[in-house]
TIMIKE-716018 format. One record per residue (C-alpha): residue number from 1; z, y, x. Coordinates in nm, 2 decimals. Example, Ala and Ser with C-alpha at 12.3 -4.5 7.8 and 13.67 -1.06 7.14 Angstrom:
<rs>
+-----+--------+--------+--------+
:  nr :      w :      v :      u :
+-----+--------+--------+--------+
:   1 :   0.78 :  -0.45 :   1.23 :
:   2 :   0.71 :  -0.11 :   1.37 :
+-----+--------+--------+--------+
</rs>
This chain:
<rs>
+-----+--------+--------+--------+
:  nr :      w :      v :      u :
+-----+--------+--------+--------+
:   1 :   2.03 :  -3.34 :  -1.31 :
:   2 :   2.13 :  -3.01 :  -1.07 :
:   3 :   2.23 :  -3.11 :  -0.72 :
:   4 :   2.64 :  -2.97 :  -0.70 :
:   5 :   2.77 :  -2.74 :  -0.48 :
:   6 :   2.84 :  -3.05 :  -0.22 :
:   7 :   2.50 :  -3.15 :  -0.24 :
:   8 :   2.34 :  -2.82 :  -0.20 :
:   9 :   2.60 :  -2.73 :   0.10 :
:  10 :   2.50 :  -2.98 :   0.29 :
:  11 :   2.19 :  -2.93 :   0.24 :
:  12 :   2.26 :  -2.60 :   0.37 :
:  13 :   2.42 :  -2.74 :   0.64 :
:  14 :   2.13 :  -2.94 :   0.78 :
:  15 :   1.85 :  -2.61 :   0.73 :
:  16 :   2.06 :  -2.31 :   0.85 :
:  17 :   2.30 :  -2.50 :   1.11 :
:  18 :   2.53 :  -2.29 :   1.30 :
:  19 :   2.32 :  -2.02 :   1.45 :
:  20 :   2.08 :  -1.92 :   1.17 :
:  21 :   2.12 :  -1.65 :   0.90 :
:  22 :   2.09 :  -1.62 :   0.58 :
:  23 :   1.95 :  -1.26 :   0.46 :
:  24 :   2.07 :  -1.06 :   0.16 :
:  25 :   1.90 :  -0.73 :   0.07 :
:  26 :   2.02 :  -0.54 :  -0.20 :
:  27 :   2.14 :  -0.21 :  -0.27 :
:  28 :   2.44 :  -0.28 :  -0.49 :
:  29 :   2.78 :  -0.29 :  -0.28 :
:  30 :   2.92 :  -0.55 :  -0.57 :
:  31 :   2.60 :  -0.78 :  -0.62 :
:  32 :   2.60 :  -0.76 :  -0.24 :
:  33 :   3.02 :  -0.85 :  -0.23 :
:  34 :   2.93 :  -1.13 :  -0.52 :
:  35 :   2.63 :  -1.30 :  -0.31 :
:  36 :   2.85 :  -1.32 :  -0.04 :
:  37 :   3.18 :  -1.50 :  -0.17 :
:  38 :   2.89 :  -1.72 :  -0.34 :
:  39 :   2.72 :  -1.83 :  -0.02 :
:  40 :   3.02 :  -1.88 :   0.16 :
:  41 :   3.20 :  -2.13 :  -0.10 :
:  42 :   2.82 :  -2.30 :  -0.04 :
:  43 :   2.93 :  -2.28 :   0.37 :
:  44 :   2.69 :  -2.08 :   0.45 :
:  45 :   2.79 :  -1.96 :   0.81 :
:  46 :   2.59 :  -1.66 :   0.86 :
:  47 :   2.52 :  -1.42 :   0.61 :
:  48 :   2.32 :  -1.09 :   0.70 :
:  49 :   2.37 :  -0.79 :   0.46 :
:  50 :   2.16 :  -0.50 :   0.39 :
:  51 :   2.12 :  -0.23 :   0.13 :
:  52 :   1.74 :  -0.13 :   0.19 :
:  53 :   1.47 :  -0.28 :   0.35 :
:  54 :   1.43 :  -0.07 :   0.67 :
:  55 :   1.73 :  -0.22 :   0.78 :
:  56 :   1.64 :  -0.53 :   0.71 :
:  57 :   1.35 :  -0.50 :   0.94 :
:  58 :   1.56 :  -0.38 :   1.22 :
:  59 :   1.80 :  -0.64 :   1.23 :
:  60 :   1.51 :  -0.92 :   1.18 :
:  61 :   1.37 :  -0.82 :   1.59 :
:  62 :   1.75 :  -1.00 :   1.72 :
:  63 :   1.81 :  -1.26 :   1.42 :
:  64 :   1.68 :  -1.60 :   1.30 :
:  65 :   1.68 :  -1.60 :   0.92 :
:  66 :   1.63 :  -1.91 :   0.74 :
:  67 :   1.64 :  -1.79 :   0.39 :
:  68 :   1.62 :  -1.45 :   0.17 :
:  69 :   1.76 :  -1.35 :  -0.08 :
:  70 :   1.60 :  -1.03 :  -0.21 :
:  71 :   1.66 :  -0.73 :  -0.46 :
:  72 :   1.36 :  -0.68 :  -0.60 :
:  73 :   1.38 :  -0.26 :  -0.61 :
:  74 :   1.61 :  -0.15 :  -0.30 :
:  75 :   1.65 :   0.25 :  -0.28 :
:  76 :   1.35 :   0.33 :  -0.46 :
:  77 :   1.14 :   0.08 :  -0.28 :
:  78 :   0.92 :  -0.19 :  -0.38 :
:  79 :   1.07 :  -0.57 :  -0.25 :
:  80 :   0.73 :  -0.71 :  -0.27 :
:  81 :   0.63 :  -0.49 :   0.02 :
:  82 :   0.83 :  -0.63 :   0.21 :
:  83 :   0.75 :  -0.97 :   0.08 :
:  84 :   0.41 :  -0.91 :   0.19 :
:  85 :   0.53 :  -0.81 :   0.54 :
:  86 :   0.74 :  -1.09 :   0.57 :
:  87 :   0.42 :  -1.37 :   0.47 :
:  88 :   0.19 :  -1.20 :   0.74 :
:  89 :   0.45 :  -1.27 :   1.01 :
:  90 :   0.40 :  -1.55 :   1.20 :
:  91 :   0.80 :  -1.59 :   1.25 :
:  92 :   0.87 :  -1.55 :   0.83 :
:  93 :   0.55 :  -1.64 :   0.70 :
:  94 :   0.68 :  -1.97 :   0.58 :
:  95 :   1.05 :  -1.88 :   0.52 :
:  96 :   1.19 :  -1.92 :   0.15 :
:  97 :   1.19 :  -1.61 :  -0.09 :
:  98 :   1.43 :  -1.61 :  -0.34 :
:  99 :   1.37 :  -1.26 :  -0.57 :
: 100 :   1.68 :  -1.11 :  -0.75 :
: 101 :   1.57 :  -0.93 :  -1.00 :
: 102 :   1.66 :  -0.76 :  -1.40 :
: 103 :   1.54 :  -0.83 :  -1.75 :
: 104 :   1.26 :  -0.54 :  -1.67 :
: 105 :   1.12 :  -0.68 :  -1.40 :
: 106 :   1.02 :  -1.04 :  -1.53 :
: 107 :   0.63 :  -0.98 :  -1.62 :
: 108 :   0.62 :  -0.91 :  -1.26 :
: 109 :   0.79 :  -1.16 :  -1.10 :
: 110 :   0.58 :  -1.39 :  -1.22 :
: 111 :   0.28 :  -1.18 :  -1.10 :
: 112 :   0.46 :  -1.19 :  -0.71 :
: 113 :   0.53 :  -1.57 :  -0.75 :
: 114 :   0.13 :  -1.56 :  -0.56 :
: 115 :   0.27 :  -1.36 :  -0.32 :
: 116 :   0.46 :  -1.60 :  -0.12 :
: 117 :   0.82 :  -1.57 :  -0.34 :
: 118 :   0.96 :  -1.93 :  -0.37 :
: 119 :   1.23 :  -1.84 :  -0.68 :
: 120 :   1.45 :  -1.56 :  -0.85 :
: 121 :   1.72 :  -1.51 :  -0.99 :
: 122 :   1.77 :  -1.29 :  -1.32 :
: 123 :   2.05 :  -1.06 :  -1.32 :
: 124 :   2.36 :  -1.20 :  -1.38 :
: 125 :   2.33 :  -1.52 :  -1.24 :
: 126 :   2.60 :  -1.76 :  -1.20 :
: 127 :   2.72 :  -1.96 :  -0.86 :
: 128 :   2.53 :  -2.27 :  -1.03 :
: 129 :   2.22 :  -2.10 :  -1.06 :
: 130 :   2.26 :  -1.95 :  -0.72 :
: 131 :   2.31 :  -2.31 :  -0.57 :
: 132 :   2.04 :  -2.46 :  -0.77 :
: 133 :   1.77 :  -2.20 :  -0.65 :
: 134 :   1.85 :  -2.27 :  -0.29 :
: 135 :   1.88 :  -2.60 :  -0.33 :
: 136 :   1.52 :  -2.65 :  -0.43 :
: 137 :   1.38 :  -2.40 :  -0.19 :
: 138 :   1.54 :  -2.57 :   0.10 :
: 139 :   1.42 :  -2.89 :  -0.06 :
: 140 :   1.13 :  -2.83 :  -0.07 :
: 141 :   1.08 :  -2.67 :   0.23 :
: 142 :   1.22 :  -3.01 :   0.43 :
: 143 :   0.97 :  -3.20 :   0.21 :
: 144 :   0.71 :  -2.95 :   0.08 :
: 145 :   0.38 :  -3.06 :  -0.14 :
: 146 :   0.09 :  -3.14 :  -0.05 :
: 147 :  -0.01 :  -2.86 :  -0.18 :
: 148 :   0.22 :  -2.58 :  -0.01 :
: 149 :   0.17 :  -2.80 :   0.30 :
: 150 :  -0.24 :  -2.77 :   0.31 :
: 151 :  -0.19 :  -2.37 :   0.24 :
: 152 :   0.04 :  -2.36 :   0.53 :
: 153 :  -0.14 :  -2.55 :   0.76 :
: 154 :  -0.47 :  -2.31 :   0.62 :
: 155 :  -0.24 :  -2.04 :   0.71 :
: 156 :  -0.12 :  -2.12 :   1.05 :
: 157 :  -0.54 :  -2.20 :   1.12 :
: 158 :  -0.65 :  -1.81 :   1.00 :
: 159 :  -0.38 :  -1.65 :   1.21 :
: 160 :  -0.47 :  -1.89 :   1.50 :
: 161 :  -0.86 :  -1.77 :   1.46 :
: 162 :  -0.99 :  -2.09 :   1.36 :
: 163 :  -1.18 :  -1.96 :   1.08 :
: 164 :  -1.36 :  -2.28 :   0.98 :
: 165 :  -1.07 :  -2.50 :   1.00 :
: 166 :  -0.85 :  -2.26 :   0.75 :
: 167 :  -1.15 :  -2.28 :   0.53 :
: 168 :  -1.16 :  -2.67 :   0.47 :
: 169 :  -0.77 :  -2.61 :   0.45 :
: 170 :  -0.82 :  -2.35 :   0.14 :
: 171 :  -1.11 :  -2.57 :  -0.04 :
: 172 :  -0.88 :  -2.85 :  -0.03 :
: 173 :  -0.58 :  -2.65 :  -0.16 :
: 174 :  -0.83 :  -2.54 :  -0.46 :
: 175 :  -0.91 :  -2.88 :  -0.54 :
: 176 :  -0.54 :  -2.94 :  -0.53 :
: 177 :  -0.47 :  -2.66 :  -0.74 :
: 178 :  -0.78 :  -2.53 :  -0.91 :
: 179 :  -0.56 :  -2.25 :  -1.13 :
: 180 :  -0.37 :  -2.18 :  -0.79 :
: 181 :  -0.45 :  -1.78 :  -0.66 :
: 182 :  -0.39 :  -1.86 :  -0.28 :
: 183 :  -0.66 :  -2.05 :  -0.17 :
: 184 :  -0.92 :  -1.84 :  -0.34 :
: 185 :  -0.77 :  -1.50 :  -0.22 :
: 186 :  -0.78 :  -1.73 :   0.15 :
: 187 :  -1.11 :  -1.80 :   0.10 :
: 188 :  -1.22 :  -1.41 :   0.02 :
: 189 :  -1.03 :  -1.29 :   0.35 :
: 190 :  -1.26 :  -1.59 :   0.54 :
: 191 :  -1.57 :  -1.42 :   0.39 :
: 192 :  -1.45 :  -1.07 :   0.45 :
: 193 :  -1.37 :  -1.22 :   0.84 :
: 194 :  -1.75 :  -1.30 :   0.80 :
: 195 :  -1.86 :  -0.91 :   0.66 :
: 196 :  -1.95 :  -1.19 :   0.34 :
: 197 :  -1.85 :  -0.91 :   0.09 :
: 198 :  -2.07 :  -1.07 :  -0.16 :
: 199 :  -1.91 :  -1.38 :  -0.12 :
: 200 :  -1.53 :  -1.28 :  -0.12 :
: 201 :  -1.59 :  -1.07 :  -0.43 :
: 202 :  -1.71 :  -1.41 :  -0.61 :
: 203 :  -1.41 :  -1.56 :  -0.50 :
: 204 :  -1.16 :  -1.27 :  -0.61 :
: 205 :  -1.35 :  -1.29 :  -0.92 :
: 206 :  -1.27 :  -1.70 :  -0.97 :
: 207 :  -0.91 :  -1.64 :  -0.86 :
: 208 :  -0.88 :  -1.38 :  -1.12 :
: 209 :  -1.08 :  -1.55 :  -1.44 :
: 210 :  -0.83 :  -1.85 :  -1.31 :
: 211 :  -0.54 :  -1.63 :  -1.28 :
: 212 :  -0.56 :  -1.29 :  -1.45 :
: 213 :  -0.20 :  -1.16 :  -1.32 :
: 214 :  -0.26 :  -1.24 :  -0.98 :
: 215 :  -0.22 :  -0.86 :  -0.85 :
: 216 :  -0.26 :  -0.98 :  -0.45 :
: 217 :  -0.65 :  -1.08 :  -0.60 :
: 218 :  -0.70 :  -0.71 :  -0.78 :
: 219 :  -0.60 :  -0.52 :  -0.51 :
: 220 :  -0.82 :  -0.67 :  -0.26 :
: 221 :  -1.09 :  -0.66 :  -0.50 :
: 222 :  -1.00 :  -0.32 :  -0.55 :
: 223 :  -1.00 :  -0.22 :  -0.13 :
: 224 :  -1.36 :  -0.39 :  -0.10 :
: 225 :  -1.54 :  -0.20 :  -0.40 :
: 226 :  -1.38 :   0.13 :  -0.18 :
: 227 :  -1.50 :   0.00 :   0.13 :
: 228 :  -1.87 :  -0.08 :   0.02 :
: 229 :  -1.91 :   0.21 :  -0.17 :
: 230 :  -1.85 :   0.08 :  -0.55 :
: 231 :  -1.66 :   0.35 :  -0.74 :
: 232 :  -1.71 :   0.20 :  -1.06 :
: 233 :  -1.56 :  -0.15 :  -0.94 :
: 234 :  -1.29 :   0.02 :  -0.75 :
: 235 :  -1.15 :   0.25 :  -1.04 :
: 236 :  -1.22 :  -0.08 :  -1.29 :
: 237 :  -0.94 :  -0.24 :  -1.04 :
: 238 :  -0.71 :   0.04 :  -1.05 :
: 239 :  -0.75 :   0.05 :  -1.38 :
: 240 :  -0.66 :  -0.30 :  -1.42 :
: 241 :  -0.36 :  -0.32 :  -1.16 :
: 242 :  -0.21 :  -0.02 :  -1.33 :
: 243 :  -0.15 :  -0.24 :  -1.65 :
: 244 :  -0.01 :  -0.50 :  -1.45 :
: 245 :   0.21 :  -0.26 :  -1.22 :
: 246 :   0.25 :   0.07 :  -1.44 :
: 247 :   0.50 :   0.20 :  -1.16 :
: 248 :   0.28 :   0.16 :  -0.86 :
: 249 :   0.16 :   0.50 :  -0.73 :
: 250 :  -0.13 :   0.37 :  -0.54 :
: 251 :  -0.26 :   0.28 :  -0.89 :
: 252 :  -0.22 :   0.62 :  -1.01 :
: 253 :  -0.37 :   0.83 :  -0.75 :
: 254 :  -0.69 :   0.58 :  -0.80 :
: 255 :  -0.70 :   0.66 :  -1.14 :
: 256 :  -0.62 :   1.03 :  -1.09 :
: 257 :  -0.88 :   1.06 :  -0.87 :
: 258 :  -1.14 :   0.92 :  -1.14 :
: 259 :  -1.00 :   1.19 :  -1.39 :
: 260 :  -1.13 :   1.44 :  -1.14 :
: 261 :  -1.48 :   1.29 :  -1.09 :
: 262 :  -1.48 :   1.32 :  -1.47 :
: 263 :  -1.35 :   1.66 :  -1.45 :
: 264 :  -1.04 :   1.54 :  -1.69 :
: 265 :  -0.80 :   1.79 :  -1.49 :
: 266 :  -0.53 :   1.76 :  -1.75 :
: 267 :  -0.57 :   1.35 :  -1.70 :
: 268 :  -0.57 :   1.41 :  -1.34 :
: 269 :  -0.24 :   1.63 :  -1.33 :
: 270 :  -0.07 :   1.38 :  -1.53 :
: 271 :  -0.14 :   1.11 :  -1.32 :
: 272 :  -0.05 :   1.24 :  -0.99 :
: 273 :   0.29 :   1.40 :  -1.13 :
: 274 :   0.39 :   1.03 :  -1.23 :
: 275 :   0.30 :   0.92 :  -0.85 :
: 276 :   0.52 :   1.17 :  -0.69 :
: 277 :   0.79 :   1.08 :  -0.98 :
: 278 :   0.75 :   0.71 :  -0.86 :
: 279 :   0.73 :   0.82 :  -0.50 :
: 280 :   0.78 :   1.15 :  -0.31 :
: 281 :   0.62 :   1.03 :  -0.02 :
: 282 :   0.29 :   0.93 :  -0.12 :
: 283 :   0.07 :   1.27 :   0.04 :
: 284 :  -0.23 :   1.20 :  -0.16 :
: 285 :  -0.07 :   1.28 :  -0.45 :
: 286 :   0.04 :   1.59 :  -0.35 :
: 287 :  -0.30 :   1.68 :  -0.22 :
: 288 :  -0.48 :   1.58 :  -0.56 :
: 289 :  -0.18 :   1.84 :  -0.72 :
: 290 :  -0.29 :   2.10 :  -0.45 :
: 291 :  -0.65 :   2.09 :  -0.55 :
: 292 :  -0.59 :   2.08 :  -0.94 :
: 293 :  -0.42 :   2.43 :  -0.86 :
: 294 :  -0.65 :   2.56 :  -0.66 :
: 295 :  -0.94 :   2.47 :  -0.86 :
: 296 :  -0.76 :   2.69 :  -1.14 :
: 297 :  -0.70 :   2.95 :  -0.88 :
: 298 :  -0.27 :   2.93 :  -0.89 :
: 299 :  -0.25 :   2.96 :  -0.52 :
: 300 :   0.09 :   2.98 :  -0.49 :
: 301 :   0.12 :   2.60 :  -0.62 :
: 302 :  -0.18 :   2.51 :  -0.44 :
: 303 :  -0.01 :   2.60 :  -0.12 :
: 304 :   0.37 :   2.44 :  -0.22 :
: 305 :   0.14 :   2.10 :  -0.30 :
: 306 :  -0.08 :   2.11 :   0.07 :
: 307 :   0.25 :   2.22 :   0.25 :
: 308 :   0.39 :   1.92 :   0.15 :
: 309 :   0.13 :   1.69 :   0.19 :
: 310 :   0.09 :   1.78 :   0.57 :
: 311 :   0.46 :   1.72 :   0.58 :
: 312 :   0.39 :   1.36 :   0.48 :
: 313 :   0.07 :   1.36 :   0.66 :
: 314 :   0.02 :   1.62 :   0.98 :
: 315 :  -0.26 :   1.54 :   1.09 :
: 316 :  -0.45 :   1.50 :   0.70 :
: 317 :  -0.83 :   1.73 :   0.82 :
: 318 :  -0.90 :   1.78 :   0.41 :
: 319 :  -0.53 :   1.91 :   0.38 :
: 320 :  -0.53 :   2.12 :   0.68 :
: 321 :  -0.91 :   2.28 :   0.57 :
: 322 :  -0.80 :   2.31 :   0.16 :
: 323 :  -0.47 :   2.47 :   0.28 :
: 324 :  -0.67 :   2.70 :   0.52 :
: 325 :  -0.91 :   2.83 :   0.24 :
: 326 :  -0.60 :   2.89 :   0.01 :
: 327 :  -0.48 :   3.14 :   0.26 :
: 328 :  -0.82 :   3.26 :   0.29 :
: 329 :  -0.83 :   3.29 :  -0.07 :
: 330 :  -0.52 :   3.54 :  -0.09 :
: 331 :  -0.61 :   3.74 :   0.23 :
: 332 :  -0.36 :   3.54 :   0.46 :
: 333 :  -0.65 :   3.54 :   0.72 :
: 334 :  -0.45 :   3.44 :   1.02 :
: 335 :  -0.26 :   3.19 :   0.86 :
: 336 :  -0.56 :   3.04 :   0.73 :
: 337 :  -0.80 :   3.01 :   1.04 :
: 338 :  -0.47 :   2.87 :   1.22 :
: 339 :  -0.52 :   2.61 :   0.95 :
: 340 :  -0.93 :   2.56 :   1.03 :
: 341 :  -0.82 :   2.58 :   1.39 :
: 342 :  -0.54 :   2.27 :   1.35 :
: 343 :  -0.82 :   2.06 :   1.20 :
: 344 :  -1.08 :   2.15 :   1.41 :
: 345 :  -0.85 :   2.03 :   1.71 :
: 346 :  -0.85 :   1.66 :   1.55 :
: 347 :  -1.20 :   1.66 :   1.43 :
: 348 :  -1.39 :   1.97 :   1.67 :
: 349 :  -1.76 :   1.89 :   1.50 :
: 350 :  -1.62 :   1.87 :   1.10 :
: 351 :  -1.92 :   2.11 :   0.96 :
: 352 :  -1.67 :   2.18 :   0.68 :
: 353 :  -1.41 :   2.35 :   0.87 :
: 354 :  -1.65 :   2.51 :   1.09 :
: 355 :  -1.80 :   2.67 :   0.76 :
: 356 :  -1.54 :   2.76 :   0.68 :
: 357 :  -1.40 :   2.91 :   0.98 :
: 358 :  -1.75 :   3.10 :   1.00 :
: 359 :  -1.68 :   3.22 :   0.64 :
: 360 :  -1.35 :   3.35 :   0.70 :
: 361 :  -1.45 :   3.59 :   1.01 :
: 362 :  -1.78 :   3.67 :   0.77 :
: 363 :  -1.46 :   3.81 :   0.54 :
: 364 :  -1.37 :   3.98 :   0.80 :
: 365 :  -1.63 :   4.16 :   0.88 :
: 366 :  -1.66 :   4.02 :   1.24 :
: 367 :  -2.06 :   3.90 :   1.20 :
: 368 :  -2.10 :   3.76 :   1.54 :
: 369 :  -1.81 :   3.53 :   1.54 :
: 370 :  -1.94 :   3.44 :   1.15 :
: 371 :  -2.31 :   3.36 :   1.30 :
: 372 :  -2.15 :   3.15 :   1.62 :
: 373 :  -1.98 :   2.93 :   1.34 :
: 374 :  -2.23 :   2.93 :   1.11 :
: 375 :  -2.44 :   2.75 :   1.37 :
: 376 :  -2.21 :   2.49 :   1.47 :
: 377 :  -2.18 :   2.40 :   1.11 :
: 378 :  -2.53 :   2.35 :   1.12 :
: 379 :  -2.54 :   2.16 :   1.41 :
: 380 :  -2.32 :   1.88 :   1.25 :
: 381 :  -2.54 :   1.90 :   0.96 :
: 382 :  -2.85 :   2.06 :   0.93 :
: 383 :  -2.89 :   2.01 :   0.55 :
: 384 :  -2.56 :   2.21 :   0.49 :
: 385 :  -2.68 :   2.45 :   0.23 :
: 386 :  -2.38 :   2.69 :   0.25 :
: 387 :  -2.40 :   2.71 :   0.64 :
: 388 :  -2.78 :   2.79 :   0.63 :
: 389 :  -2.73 :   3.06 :   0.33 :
: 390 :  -2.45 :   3.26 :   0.55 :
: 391 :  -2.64 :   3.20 :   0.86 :
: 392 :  -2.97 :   3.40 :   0.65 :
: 393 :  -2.68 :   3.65 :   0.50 :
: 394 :  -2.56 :   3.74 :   0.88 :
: 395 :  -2.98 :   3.75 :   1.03 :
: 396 :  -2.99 :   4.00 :   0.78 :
: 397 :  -2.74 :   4.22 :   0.81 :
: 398 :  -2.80 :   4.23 :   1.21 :
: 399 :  -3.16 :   4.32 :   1.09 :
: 400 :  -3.03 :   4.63 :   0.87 :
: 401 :  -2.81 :   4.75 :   1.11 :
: 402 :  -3.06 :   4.78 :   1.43 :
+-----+--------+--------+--------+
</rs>
């Protein structure tokens, strides 16, 4: 039988008090206006309101929430983002999630349910269903299970440090729960604590033959194939988490950046135009769109694509040196050692910009300046076939011109 709205008020009541907040973040004025007149026939005494999720941050640092309710798309950004945020606080790790979400979003809400979300809510949603869901996740977080408790308590151990204590806490938890995602993907960030990578991958790989949607699982799978070198495992993953989460960009510049070790450039293009569809912001899309140009010598796109990938990232050394040798490339000399000179100011010993840099005064006729570069370039890497080659083109043309 559901609890009614007495029931669930004072439950409310007895969690929230007089002083804590209930949060609400979600875009829409009405669904915002509807969640409101629904918490406060529950008596819910404070209710925090947001549209995106920056602002939600903000007003976090000077409130004490007890509860969320959260849209799962808020201006074009992802909720579970913030979802994750919220888990690897130590304030709001073990605060209840309730997700709001459409008809389109349902495969992956049950995907983020490993990712620390307690309920949702499917758009429209009545008062009754509203009270149910926050009745159970109050409920159960005044009298949670066994097994919550033990991934809480493995939780609170990590965070503190106490490495081998969070592990007996997650190998209980799995025996608890042996189709349960959390305590293997606990267990593979003990064994990456431990540089185990060998070990965490084997317990990625359980989590995921146990729980094939588990996305938290793929991704870290996906970051430790990058990180030890496997490009084969880490496109496998992107390739994977892209048919889970078709609309994440991250996906889609891995996968565009496989097309262009295959030299697919059309596949390539393709993906990285859906990526800055998704998300303007994401820089290494751009730059991916910046090299595709290049490499088929439209310059004038090349440079739009860098430009505004160094507006997303300033300080990018591979954006800084590609957009340098595009204005190279078109005669823009100045413009393009000012370039090789920005990213030699972050990294002064790059051999690739020094090259560069030597190549561009070679352009120019100015030998001396070529040779001094040259060298350097050589200096940072003495197998650099392209630095030795101009350095032997310069030696001889000061030896035909004595």
């Amino acid at each position: 039988m559901k609890p009614n709205y007495r029931e669930t008020a004072k439950l409310v009541s007895e969690v929230l008090g007089e002083s804590s907040s209930l949060m609400v973040v979600d875009p829409s004025h009405n669904y915002r206006s509807t969640i409101k007149s629904f918490l406060q026939k529950l008596q819910v005494k404070n209710i925090i309101q947001v549209a995106n999720f920056e602002d939600a941050k903000r007003l976090l640092l000077t409130s004490d929430v007890k509860i969320f309710v959260i849209e799962w798309i808020a201006e074009g950004q992802n909720g579970l983002d913030f979802c994750r945020e919220l888990r690897k606080s130590v304030r709001y790790r073990d605060v209840p999630i309730i997700l709001v979400t459409s008809e389109n979003y349902r495969h992956d809400v049950a995907i983020a349910s490993e990712v620390g979300i307690d309920r949702y809510l499917l758009k429209p949603f009545s008062l009754e269903t509203l009270s149910d869901q926050i009745f159970k996740v109050l409920k159960s977080q005044l009298s949670p299970t066994n097994y919550d408790s033990v991934l809480q308590d493995a939780a609170k151990a990590l965070h503190g440090g106490h490495v081998a204590i969070a592990e007996e806490f997650y190998l209980k938890a799995r025996q608890l729960n042996p189709s349960g995602g959390r305590p293997g993907l606990g267990l593979a960030r003990i064994a990456l604590a431990r540089a185990d990578h060998k070990k965490a991958i084997q317990y990625l790989r359980q989590t995921i033959e146990a729980n094939p949607n588990f996305i938290e699982a793929h991704r870290l799978l996906m970051d430790i194939y990058l990180e030890i070198g496997s490009h084969d495992g880490y496109y496998k993953q992107a390739t994977l988490l892209n048919e889970l989460s078709p609309e994440n960009p991250i996906y889609l510049v891995a996968l565009a950046e496989k097309a262009l070790d295959l030299k697919d450039f059309a596949a390539a293009e393709t993906y990285y135009k859906r990526s800055v569809l998704l998300s303007p912001s994401m820089g290494a899309a751009h730059r991916g769109l910046g090299d595709i140009a290049f490499s088929r010598e439209e310059y004038d796109r090349a440079e739009k694509h860098y430009k505004k990938a160094l507006d997303l990232e300033p300080k990018n050394i591979s954006c800084l040196n590609s957009l340098g040798l595009t204005f190279v490339k078109i005669g823009r000399f100045k413009e393009g050692m000012s370039k090789y000179m920005a990213a030699l100011s972050i990294s002064p010993e790059n051999p690739k910009v020094l090259f560069n840099l030597g190549h561009a005064w070679e352009k120019q006729e100015n030998y001396q300046k070529a040779e001094i570069y040259y060298q350097h370039a050589l200096k940072g890497d003495a197998a650099f076939q392209k630095a030795q080659k101009g350095l032997e083109r310069i030696k001889k043309w000061i030896k035909n011109s004595a």
